[in-house]
ZAMILO-823912 format. One record per residue: residue number from 1; x, y, z of N, C-alpha, C in turn. Coordinates in steps of 0.02 Angstrom, whole numbers, padded with zeros to 5 digits. Layout:
// residues N
<rec NUM,<X,Y,Z>,<X,Y,Z>,<X,Y,Z>>
...
// end
This chain:
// residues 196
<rec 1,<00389,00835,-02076>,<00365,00901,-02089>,<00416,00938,-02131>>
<rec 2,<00405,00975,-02172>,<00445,01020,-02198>,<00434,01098,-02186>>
<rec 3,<00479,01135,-02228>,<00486,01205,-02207>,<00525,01241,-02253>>
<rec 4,<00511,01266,-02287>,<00548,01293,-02368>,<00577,01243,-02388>>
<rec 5,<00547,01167,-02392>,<00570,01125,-02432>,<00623,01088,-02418>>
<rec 6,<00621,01092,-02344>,<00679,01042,-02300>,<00659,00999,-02274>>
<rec 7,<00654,00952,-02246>,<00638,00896,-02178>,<00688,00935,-02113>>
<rec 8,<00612,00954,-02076>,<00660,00984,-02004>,<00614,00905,-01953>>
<rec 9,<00672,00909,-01910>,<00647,00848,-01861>,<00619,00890,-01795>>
<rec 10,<00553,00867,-01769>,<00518,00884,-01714>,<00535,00870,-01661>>
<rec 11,<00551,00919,-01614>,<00584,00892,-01541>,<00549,00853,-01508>>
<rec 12,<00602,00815,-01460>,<00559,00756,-01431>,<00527,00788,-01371>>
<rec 13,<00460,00756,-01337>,<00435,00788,-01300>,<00449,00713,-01224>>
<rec 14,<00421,00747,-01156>,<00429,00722,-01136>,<00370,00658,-01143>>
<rec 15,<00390,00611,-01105>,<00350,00546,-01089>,<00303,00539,-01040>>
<rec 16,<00264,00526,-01019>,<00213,00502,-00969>,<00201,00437,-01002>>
<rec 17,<00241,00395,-00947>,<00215,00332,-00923>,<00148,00286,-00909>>
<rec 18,<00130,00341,-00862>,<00085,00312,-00820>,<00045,00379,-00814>>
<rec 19,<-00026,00383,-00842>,<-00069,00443,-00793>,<-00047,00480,-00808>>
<rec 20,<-00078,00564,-00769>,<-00119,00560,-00725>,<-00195,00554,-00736>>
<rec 21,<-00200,00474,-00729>,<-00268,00448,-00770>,<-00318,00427,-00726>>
<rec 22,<-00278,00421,-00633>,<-00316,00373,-00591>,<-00383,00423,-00562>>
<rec 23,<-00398,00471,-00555>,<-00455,00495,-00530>,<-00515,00504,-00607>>
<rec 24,<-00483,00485,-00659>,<-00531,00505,-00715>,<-00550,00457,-00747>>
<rec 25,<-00507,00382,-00748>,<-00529,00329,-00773>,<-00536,00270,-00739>>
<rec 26,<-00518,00295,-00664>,<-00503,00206,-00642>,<-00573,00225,-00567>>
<rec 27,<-00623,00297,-00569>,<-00636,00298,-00503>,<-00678,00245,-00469>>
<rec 28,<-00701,00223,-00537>,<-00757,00172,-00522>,<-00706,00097,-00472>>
<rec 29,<-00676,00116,-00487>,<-00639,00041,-00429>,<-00638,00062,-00377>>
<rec 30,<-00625,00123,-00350>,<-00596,00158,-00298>,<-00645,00114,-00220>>
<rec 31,<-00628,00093,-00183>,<-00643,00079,-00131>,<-00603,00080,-00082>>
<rec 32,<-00629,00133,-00027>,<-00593,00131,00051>,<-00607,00105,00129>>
<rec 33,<-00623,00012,00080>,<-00652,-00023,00148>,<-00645,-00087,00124>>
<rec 34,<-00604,-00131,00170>,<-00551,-00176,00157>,<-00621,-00229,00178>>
<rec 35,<-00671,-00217,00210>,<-00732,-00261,00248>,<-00761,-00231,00258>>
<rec 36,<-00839,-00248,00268>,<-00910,-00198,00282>,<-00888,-00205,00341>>
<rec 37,<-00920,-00147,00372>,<-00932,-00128,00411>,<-00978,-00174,00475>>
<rec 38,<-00949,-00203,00548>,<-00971,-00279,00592>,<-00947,-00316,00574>>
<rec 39,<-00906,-00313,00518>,<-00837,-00380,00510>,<-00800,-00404,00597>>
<rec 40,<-00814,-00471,00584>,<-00767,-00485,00650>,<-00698,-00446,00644>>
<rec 41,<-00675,-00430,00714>,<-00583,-00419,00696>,<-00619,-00347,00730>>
<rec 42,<-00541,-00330,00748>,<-00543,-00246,00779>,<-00536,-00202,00718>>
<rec 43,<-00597,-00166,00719>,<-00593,-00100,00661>,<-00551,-00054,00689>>
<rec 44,<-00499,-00032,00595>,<-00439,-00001,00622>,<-00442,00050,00565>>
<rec 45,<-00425,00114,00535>,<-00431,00142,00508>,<-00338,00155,00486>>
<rec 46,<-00324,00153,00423>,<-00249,00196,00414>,<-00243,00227,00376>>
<rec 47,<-00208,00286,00388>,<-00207,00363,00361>,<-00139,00378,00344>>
<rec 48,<-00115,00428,00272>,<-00038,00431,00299>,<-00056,00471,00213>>
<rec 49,<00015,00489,00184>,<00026,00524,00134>,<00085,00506,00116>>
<rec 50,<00090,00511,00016>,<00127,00480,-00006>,<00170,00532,-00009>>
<rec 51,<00238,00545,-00015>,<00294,00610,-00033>,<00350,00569,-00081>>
<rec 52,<00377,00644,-00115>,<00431,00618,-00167>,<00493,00617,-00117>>
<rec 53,<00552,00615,-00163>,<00607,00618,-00109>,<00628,00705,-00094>>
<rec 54,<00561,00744,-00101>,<00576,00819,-00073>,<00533,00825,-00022>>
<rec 55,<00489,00777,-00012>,<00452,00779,00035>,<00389,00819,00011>>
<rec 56,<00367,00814,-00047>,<00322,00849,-00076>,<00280,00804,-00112>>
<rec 57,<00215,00810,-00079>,<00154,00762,-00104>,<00143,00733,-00162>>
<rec 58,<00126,00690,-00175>,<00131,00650,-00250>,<00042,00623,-00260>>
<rec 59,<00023,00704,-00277>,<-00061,00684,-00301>,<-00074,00648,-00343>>
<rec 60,<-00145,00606,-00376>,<-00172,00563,-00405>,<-00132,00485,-00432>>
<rec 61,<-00120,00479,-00376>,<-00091,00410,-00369>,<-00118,00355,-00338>>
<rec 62,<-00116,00313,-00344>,<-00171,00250,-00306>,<-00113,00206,-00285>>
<rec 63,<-00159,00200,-00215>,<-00115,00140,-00173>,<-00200,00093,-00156>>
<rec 64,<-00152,00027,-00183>,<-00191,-00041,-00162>,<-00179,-00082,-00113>>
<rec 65,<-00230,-00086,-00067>,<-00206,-00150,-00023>,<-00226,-00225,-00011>>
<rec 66,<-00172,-00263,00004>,<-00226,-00324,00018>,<-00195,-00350,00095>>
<rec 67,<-00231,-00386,00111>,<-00241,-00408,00183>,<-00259,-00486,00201>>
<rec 68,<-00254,-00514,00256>,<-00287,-00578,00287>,<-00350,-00562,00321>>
<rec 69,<-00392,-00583,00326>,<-00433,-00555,00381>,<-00431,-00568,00471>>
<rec 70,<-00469,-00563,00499>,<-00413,-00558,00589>,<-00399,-00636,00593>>
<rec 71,<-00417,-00684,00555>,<-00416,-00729,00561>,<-00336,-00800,00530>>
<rec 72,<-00329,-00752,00492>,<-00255,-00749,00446>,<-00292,-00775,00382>>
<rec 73,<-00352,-00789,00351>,<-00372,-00797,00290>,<-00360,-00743,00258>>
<rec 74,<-00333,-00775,00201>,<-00353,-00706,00127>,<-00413,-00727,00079>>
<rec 75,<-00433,-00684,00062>,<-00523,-00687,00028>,<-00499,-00711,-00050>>
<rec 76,<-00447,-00756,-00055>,<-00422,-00777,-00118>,<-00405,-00847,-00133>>
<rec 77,<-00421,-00845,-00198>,<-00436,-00931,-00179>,<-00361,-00970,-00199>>
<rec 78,<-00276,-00946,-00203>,<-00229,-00961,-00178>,<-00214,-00984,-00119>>
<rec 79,<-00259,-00960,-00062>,<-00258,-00962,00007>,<-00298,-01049,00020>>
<rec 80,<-00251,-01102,00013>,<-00277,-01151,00033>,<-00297,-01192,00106>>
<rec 81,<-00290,-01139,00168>,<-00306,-01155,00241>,<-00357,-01183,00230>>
<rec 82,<-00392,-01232,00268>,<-00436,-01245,00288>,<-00498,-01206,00331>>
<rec 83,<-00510,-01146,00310>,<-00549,-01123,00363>,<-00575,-01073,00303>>
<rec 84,<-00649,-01053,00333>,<-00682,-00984,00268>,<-00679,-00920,00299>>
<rec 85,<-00677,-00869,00250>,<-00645,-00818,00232>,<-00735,-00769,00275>>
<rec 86,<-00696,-00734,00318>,<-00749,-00700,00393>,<-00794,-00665,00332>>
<rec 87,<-00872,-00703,00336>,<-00919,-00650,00282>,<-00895,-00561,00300>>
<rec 88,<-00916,-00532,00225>,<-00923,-00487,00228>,<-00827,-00429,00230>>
<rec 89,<-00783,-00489,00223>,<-00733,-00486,00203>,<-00714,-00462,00137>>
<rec 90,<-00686,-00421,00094>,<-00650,-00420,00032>,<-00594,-00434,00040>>
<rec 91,<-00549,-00395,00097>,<-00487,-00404,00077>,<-00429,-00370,00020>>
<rec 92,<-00452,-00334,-00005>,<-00409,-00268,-00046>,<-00465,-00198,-00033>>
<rec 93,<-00413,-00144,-00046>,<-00447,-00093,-00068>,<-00403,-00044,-00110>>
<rec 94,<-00437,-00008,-00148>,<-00409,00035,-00176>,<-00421,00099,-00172>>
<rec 95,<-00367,00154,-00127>,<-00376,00227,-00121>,<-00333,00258,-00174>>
<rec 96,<-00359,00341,-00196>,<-00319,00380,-00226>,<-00267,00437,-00183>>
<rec 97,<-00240,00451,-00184>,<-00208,00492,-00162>,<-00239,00578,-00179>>
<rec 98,<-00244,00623,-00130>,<-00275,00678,-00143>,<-00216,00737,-00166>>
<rec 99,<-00238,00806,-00181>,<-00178,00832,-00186>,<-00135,00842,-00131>>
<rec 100,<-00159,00821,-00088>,<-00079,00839,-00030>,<-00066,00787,-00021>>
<rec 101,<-00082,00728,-00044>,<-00031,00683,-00062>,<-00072,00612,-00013>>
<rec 102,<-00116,00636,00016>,<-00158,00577,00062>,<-00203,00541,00051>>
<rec 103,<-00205,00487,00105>,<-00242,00424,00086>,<-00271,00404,00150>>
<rec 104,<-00324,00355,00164>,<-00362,00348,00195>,<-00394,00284,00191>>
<rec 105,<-00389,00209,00222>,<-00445,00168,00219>,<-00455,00133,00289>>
<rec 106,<-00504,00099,00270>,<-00563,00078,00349>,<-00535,-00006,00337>>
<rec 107,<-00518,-00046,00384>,<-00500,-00117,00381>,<-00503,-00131,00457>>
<rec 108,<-00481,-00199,00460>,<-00473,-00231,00515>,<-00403,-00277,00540>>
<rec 109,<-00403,-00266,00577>,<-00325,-00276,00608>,<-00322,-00352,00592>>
<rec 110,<-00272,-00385,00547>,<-00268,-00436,00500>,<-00248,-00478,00573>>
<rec 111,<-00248,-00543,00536>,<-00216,-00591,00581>,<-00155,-00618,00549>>
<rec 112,<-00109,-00666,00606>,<-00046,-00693,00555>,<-00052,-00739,00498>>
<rec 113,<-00039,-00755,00470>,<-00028,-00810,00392>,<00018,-00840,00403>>
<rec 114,<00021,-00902,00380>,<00074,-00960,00366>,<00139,-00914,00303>>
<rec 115,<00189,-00911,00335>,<00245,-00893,00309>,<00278,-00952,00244>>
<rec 116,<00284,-00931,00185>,<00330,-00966,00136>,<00396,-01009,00186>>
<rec 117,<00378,-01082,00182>,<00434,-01116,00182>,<00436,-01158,00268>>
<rec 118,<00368,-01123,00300>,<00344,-01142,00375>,<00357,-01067,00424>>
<rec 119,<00322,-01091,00462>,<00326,-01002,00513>,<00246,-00981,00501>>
<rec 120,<00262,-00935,00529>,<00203,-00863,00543>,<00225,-00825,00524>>
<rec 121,<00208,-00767,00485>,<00202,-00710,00465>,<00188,-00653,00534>>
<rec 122,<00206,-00616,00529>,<00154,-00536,00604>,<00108,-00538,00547>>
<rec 123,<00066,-00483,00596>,<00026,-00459,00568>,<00017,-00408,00491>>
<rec 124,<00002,-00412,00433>,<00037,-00349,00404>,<-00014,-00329,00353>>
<rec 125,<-00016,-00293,00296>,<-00040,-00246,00260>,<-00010,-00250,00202>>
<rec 126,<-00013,-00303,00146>,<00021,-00287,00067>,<-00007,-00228,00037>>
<rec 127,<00075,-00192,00012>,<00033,-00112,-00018>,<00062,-00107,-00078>>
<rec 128,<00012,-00092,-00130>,<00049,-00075,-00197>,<00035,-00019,-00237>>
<rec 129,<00104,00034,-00253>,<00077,00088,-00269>,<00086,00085,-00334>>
<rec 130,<00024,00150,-00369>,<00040,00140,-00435>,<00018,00243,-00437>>
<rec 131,<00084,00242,-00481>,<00079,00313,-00502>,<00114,00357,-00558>>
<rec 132,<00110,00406,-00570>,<00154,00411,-00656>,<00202,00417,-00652>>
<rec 133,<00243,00391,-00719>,<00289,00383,-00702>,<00316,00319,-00703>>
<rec 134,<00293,00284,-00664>,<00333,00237,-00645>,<00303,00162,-00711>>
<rec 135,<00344,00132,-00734>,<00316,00069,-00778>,<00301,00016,-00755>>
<rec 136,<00320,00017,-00661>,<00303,-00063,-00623>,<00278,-00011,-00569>>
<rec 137,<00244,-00038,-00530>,<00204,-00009,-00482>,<00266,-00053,-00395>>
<rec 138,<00261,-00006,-00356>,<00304,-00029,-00290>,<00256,-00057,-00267>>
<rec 139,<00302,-00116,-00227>,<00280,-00112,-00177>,<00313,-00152,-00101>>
<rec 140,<00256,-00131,-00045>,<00275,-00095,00016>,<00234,-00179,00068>>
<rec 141,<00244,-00160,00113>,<00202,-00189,00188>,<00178,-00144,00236>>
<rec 142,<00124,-00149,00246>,<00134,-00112,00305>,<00113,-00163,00383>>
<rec 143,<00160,-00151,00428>,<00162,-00191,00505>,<00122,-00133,00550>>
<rec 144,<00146,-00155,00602>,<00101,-00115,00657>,<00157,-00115,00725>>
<rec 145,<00168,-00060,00743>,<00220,-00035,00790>,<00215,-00064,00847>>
<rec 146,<00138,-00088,00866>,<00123,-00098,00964>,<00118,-00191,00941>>
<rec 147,<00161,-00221,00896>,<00146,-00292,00867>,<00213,-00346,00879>>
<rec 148,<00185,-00364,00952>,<00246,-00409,00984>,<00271,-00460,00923>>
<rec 149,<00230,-00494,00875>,<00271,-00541,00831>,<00322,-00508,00775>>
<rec 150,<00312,-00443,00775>,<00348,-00418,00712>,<00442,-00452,00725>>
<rec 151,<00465,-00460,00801>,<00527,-00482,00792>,<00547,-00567,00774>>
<rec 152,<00480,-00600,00755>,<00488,-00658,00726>,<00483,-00662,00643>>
<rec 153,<00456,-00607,00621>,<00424,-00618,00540>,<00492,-00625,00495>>
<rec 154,<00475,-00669,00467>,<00553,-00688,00433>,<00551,-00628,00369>>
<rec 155,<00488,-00607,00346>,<00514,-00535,00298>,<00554,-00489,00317>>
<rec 156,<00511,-00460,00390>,<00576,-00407,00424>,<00637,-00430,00446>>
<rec 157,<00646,-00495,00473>,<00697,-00522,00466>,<00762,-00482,00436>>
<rec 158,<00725,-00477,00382>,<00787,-00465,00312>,<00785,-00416,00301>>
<rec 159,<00739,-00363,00333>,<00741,-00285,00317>,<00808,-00262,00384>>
<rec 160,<00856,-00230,00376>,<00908,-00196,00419>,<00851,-00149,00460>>
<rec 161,<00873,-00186,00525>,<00833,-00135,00592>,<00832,-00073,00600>>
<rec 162,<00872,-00047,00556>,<00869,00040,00564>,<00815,00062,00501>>
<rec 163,<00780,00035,00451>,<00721,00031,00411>,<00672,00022,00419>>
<rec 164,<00684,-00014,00484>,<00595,-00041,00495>,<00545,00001,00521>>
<rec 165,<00555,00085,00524>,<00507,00107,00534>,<00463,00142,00479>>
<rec 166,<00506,00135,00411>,<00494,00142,00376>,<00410,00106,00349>>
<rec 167,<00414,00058,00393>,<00367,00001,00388>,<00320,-00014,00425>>
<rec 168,<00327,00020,00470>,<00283,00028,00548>,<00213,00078,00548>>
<rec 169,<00173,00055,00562>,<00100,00098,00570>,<00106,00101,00647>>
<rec 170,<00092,00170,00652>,<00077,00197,00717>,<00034,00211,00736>>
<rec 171,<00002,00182,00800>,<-00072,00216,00808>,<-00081,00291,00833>>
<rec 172,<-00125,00346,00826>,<-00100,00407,00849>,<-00131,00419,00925>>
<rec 173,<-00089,00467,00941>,<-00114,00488,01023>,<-00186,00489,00999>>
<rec 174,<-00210,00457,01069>,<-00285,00443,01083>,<-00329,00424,01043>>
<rec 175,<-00295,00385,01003>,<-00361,00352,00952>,<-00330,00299,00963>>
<rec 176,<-00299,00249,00964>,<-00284,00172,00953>,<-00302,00142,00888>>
<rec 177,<-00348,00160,00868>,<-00383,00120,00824>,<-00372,00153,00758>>
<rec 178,<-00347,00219,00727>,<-00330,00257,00695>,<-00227,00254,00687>>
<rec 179,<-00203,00216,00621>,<-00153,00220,00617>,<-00129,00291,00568>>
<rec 180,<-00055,00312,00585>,<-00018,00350,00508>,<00009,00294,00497>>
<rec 181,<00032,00291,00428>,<00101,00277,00388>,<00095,00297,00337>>
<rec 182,<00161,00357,00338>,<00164,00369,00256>,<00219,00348,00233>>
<rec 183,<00206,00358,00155>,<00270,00328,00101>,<00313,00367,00071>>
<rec 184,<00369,00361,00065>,<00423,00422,00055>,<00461,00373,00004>>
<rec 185,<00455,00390,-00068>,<00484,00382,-00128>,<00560,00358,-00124>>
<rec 186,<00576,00413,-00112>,<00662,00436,-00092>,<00686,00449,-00048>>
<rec 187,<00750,00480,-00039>,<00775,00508,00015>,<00792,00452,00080>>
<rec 188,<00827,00495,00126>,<00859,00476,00195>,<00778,00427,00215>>
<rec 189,<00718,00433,00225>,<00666,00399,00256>,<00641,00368,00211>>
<rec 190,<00670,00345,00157>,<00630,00309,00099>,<00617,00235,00130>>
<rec 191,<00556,00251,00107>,<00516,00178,00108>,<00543,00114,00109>>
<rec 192,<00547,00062,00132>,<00570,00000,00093>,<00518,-00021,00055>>
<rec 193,<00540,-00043,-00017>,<00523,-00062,-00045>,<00540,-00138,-00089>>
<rec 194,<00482,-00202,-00114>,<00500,-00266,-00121>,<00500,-00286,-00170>>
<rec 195,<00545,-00328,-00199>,<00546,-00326,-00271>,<00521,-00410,-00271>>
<rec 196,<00453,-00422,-00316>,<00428,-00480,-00306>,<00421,-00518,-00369>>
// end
């Protein structure tokens, strides 16, 4: 550009990465039900909200999940067990995050999986977030707090015991069947997060 016959240089502006594109271009994926509805397995619902490291909600962001079904199958055809995948199974879903920062989906309480290298896996919840900003998307697990195998799973294993609640779904007073877990970016309660 010029300007009485100079070249002036245009300040740089900031960047966006990523979004905020997920409620305007991606809604058509959006699904918050990991299995129809009479899927074998105990129907479990989990709820929770994402925060930065101020503890301040991080709207239009999408978290994906994938799962085993109660059976320890995954609805993927990597998954070479011998056994078929409970009809009526998907096995991922994808929620957005609202403006206060929450999320919400309907699933069923997974079963264990054959662990990399021999073992069992606990029970758990692969979570992957994607939001602006960021050029790789995190990601997370989520376990379950009232889940006697979690002190065998060779992942947590390797997570330091003072983290692992970071990782823990809780069921809430008087629902059982209704978990929180939220995700915290940063800070003293930050998330663990896996680099894969």
């Amino acid at each position: 550009m010029e300007a009485n016959g100079r070249a002036t240089a245009l300040p740089s502006t900031v960047s966006q990465t990523v979004g905020p594109y997920f409620h305007i271009g991606l809604s058509w994926m959006f699904s918050d039900r990991v299995a129809d509805a009479g899927v074998e397995g105990r129907p479990i619902a989990i709820q929770g909200r994402l925060l930065d490291g101020d503890r301040q909600p991080v709207p239009d962001a999408l978290i994906e999940v994938w799962q085993a079904d109660a059976n320890g199958k995954y609805a993927h055809p990597d998954d070479e067990q011998e056994r078929r995948v409970t009809p009526g199974f998907r096995g991922y879903a994808r929620v957005p995050t609202n403006d206060e920062g929450a999320f919400r989906f309907m699933t069923i309480k997974p079963g264990r999986v054959p662990a990399p290298g021999g073992g069992v896996q606990a029970p758990h919840i692969v979570v992957a977030i994607f939001m602006r900003g960021l050029l790789r998307h995190l990601t997370t697990r989520i376990y379950f707090a009232d889940e006697s195998t979690n002190n065998a799973d060779p992942v947590l294993q390797r997570v330091p015991a003072a983290r692992w609640g970071t990782l823990l779904a809780r069921s809430l007073p008087g629902d059982a069947d209704v978990f929180e877990w939220n995700i915290v970016l940063q800070g003293a309660d930050e998330t663990v997060f896996f680099d894969l």
